[in-house]
C-alpha positions as CSV (number, residue, x, y, z in Angstrom):
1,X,10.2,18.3,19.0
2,X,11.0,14.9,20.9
3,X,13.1,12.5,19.5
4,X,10.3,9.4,18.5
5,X,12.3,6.2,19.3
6,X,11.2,3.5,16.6
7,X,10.9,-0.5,17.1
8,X,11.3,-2.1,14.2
9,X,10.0,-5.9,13.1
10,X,10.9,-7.2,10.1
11,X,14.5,-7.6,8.6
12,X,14.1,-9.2,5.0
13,X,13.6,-7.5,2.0
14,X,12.2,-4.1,2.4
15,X,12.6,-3.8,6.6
16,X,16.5,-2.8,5.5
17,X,14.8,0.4,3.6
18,X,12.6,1.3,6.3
19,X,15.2,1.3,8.9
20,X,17.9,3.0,7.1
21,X,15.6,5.9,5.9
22,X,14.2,6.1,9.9
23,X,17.8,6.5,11.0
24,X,18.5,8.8,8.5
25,X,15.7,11.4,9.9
26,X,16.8,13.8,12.5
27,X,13.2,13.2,14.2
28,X,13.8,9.6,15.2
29,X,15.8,6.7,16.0
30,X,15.5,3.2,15.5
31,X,16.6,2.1,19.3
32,X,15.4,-1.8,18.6
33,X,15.4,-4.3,15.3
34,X,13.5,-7.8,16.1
35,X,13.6,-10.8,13.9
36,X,13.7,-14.2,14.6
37,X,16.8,-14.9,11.8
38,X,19.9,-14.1,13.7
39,X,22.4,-13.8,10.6
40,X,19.7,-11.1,9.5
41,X,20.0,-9.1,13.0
42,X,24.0,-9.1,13.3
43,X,24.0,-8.4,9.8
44,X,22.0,-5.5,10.2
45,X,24.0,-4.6,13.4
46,X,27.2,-4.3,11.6
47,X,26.0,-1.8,9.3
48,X,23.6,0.5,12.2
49,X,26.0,-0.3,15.7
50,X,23.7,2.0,17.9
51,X,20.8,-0.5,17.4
52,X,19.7,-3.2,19.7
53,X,18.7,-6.2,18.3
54,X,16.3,-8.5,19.6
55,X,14.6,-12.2,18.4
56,X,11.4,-11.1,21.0
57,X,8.6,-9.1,19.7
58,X,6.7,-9.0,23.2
59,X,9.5,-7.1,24.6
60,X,10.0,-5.1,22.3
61,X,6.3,-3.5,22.5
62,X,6.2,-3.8,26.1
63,X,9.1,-1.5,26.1
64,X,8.3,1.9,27.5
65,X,10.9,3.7,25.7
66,X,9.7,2.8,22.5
67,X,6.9,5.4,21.2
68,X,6.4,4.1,17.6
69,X,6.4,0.3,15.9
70,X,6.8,-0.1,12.2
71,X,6.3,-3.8,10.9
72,X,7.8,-5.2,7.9
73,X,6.9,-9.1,8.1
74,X,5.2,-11.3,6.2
75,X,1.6,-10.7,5.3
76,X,0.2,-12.9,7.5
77,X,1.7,-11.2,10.9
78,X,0.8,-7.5,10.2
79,X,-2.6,-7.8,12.0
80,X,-1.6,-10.1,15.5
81,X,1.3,-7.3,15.7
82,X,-0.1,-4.6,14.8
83,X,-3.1,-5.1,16.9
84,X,-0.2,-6.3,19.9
85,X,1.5,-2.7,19.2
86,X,-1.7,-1.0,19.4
87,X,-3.1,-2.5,22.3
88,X,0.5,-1.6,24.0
89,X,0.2,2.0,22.7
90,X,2.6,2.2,20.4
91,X,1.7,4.3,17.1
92,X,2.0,1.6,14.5
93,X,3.3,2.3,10.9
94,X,2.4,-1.4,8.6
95,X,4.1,-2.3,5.4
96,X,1.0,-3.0,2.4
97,X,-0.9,-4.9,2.3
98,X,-2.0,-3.9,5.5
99,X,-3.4,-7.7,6.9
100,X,-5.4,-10.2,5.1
101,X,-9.0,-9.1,5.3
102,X,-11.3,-6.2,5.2
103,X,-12.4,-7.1,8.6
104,X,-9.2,-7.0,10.4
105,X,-8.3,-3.8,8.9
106,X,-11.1,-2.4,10.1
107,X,-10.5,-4.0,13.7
108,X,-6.9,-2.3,13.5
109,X,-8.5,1.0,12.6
110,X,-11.1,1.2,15.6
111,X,-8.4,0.2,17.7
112,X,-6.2,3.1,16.7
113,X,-9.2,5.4,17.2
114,X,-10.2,4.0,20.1
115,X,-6.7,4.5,21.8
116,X,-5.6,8.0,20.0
117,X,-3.0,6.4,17.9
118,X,-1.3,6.9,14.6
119,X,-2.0,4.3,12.4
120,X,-0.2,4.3,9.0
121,X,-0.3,1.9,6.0
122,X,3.1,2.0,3.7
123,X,1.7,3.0,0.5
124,X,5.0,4.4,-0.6
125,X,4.0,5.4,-4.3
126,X,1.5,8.1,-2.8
127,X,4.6,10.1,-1.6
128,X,6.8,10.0,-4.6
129,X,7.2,12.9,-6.2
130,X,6.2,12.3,-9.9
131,X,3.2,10.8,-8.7
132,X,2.3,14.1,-7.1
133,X,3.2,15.9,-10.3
134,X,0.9,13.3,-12.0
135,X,-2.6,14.2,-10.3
136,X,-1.4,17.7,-10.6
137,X,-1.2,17.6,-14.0
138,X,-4.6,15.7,-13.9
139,X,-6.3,17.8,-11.5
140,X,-5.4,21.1,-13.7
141,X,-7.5,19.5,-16.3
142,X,-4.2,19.6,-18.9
143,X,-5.1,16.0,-20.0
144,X,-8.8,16.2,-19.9
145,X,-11.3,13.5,-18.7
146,X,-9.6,10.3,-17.7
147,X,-11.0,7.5,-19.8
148,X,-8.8,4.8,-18.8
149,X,-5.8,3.7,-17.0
150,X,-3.6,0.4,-17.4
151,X,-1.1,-0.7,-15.3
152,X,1.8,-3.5,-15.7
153,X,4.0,-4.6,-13.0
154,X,5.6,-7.8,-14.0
155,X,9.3,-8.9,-12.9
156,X,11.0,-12.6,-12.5
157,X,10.1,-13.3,-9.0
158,X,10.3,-12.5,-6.1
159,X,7.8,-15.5,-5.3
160,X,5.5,-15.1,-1.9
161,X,4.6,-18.6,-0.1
162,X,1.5,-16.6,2.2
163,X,0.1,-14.7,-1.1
164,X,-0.6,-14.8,-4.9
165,X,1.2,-11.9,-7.1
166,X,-2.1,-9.7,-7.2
167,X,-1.5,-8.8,-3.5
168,X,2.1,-8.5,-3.2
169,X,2.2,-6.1,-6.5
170,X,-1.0,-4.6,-7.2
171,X,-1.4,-3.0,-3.7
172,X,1.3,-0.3,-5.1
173,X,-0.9,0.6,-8.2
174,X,-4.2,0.1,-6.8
175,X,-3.5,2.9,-4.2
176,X,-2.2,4.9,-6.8
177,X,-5.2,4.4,-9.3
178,X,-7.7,5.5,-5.7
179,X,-5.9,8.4,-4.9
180,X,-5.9,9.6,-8.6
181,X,-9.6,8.7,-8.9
182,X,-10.4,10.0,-5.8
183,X,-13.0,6.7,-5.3
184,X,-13.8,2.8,-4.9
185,X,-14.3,0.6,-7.8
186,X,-18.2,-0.1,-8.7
187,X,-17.3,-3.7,-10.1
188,X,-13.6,-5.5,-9.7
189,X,-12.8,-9.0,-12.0
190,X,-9.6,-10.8,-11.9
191,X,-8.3,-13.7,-13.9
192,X,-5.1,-15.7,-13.3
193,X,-3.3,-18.7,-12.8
194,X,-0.8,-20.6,-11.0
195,X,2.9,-21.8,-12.7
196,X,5.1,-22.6,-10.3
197,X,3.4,-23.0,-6.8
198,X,-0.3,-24.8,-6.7
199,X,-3.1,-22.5,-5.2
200,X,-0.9,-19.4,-5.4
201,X,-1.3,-17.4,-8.7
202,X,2.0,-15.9,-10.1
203,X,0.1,-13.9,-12.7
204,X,-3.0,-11.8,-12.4
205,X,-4.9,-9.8,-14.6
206,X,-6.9,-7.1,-12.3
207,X,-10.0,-4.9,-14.2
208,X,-12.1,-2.3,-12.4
209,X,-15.0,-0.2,-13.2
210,X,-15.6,3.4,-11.7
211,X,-18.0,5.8,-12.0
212,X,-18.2,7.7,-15.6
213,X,-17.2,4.6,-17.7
214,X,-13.9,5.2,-16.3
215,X,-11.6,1.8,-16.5
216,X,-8.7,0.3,-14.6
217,X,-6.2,-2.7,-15.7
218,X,-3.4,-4.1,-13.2
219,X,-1.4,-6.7,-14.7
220,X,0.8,-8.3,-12.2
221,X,3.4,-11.4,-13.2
222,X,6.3,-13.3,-11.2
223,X,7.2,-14.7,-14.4
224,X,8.3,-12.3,-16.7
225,X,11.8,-11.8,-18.3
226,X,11.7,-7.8,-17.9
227,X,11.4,-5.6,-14.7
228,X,8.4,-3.8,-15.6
229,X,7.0,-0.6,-14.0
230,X,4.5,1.2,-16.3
231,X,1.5,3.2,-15.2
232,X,-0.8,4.7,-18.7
233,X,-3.5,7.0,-18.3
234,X,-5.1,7.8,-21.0
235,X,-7.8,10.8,-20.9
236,X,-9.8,12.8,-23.4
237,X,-7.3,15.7,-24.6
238,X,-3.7,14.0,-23.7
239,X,-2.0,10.8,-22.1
240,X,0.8,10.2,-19.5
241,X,2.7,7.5,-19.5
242,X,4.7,7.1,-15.9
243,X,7.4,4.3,-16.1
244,X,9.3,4.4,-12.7
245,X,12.1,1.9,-14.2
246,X,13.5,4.6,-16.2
247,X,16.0,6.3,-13.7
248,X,15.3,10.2,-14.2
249,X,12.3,10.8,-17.2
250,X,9.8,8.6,-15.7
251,X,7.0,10.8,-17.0
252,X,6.2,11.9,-20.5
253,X,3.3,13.3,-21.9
254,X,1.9,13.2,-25.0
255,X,-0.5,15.5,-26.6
256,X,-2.5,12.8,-28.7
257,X,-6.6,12.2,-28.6
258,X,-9.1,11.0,-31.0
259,X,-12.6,13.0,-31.8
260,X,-15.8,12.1,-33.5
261,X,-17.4,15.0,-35.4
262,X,-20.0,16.5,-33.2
263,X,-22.5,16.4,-36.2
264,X,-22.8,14.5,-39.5
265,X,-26.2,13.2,-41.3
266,X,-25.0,10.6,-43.2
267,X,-22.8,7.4,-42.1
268,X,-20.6,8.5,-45.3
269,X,-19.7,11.6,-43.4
270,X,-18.7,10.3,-39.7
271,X,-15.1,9.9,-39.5
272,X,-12.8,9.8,-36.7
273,X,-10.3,12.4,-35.9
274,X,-6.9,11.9,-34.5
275,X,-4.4,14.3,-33.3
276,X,-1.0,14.0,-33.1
277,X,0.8,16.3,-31.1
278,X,4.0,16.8,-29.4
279,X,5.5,14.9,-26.3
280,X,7.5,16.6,-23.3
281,X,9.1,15.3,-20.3
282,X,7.7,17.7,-17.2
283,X,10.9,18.7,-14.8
284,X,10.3,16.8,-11.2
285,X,12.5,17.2,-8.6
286,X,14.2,14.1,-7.1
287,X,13.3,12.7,-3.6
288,X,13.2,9.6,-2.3
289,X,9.6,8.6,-1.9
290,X,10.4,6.4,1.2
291,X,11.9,9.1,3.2
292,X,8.9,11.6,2.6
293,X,7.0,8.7,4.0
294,X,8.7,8.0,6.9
295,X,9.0,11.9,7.6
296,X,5.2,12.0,6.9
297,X,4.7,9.6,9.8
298,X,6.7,11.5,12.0
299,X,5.0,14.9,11.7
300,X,1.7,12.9,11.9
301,X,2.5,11.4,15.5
302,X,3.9,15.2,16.4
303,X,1.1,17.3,15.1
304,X,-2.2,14.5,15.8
305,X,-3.2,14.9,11.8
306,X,-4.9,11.6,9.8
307,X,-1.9,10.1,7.6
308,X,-2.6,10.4,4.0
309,X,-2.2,6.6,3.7
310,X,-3.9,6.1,7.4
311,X,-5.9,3.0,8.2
312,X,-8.9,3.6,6.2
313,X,-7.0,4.1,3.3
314,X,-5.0,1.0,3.9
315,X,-8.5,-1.0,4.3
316,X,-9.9,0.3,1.1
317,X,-7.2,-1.3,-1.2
318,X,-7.5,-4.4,0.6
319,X,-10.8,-4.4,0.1
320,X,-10.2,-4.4,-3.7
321,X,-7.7,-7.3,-2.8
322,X,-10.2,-9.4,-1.5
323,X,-12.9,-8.2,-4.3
324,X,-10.0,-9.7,-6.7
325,X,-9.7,-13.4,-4.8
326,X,-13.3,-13.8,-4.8
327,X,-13.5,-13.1,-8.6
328,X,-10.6,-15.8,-9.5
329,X,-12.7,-18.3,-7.2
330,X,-15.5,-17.2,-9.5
331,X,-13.6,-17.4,-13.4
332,X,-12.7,-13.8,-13.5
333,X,-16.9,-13.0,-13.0
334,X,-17.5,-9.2,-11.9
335,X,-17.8,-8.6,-8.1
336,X,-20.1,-5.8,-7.0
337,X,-17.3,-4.0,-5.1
338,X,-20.2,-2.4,-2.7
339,X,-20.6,-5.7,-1.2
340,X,-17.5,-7.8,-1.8
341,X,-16.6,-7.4,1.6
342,X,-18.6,-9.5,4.4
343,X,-16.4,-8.1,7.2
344,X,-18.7,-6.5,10.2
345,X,-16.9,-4.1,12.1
346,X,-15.4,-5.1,15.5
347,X,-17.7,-3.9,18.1
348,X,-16.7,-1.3,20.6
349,X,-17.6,-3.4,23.9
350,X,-15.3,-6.2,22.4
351,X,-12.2,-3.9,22.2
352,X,-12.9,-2.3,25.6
353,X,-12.8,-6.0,27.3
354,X,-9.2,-6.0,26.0
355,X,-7.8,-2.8,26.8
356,X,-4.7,-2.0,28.0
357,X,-3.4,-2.8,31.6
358,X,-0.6,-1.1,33.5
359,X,1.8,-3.2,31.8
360,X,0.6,-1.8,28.2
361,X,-0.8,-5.3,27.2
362,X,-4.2,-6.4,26.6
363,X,-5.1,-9.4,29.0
364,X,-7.0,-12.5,27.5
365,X,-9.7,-14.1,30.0
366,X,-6.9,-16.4,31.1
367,X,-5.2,-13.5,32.5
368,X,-2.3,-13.7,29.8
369,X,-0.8,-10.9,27.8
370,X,-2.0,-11.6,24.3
371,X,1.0,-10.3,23.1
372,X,3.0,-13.0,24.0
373,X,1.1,-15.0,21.6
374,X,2.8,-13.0,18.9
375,X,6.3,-13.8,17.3
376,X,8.4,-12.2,14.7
């Protein structure tokens, strides 16, 4: 198979991961790195030598040896550039949240169609390994119906300035509560508040309700003492408790449950029924979630396939993002998930009128790449 050459756009926290993990890949290499912080670039240059830098983002897309784009920016940049990289014809990999709305993630998504492009949200939690061994426990019925799940995700820091703690940490369990649950939320409330930095909240409690009384929590906090990483779901015959801070037993099962009797006449003669069993620690085997991801990209561009964690996917949890802002406006009130977005999706004429010329960039109506309108 060919080589995929990466551009990469992003060099803060996590664009370090992505690059070294791309490198690392015998099916690609990162030829460019753009950012607009120079100490970031020749930093980055001294520890990967073979990779151009660049402070241009326009060049970068417009180059033609460049097949694939991943961006690792702020929050607020993944749509212009991704949209820019699509437009360009470059299969686009986005770090989560994938933009800020519903409606340009849907944009994004009919653009990749549109074009035959491989569009990839980085939900990296769906590729881990123990996660994998988690909906195959569930999925082989070992634990029974699920009845709940709660989620905590609470460190000190980091602190965004473009978005509250509910989208920069619940993105990573709200994929993973979907692609256990296999569905959308019927109703989403949120309740929160802001600390350190007015209008942006640092802690946010997140509640959905799915189909069969099942129930989701996601507690998310900037402003707690310990690095927490702890995903509970509860179900009728056992429970699985998933803390990734823990270095090697992340999982551990425990064979406890509760039971009504299924008959009794009398209130004198209900009584509940608890079990307690053993717990065990299933054997997983070690991989670095990021790379399967990156690899996972790589044989999606080769082979044509839809990504696991494609757009769509990448739309739906930021759907339940927005679902989440709209109840804090509200004070934590329930918002019918079915229509919590308002976003229409981008008509087909309107993304014909700016497809790509021979340059690879879409041209405005005063004849300008709208690429260049895009910065790092």
């Amino acid at each position: 198979m060919k080589k995929l050459s990466i551009g990469l756009v992003g060099c803060g926290y996590w664009g370090p991961n992505l690059l070294r993990n791309f490198s690392s890949l015998a099916g690609s290499e990162v030829k460019v790195i753009c950012d607009l912080d120079m100490r970031r670039l020749n930093h980055m240059k001294a520890r990967f030598p073979s990779v151009e830098i660049s402070t241009n983002f326009e060049e970068m897309i417009a180059r033609p040896d460049i097949d694939a784009i991943v961006i690792a920016t702020s929050v607020h940049l993944h749509y212009p550039m991704a949209k820019a990289a699509l437009l360009a014809g470059k299969h686009t990999f986005i770090e989560k949240p994938m933009a800020r709305s519903a409606a340009e993630c849907d944009e994004l998504v009919e653009l990749a169609a549109a074009r035959d492009l491989i569009l990839m949200v980085g939900h990296t939690f769906l590729f881990s390994p123990h996660l994998r061994k988690i909906r195959d426990i569930i999925e082989n019925g070992d634990i029974g119906e699920i009845r709940y799940i709660s989620c905590r995700r609470l460190n000190l820091g980091l602190f965004q300035k473009d978005i509250n703690v509910a989208w920069d940490l619940a993105p990573h369990d709200i994929s993973m509560i979907l692609h256990i649950l296999g569905e959308q939320p019927k109703t989403v409330n949120c309740q929160g508040n802001c600390h350190v930095t007015k209008g942006i909240e640092d802690i946010t409690t997140m509640c959905m309700n799915f189909s069969k009384r099942v129930y989701a929590t996601v507690q998310n906090s900037w402003l707690d003492p310990r690095k927490v990483r702890e995903m509970t779901i509860v179900g009728s015959r056992r429970m699985i408790v998933y803390d990734d801070v823990q270095p090697l037993e992340k999982i551990r099962i425990y064979d406890m449950r509760v039971e009504t009797p299924p008959h009794y006449d009398s209130f004198a003669e209900f009584q509940y029924s608890y079990h307690y069993g053993d717990s065990y620690i299933p054997y997983v085997q070690q991989d670095e979630p990021l790379k399967i991801e990156a690899q996972h990209f790589l044989d999606c561009i080769h082979s044509g396939e839809k990504p696991l964690t494609d757009g769509k996917f990448g739309a739906d949890v930021v759907r339940v993002l927005e679902a989440s802002s709209r109840s804090l406006k509200e004070n934590g009130a329930a918002v019918d998930f079915a229509t919590a977005s308002t976003a229409s999706t981008p008509s087909t004429s309107r993304l014909a009128a700016e497809a790509p010329t021979s340059n690879g960039h879409a041209q405005g109506k005063n004849g300008r790449s709208k690429a260049a309108t895009v910065r790092a």
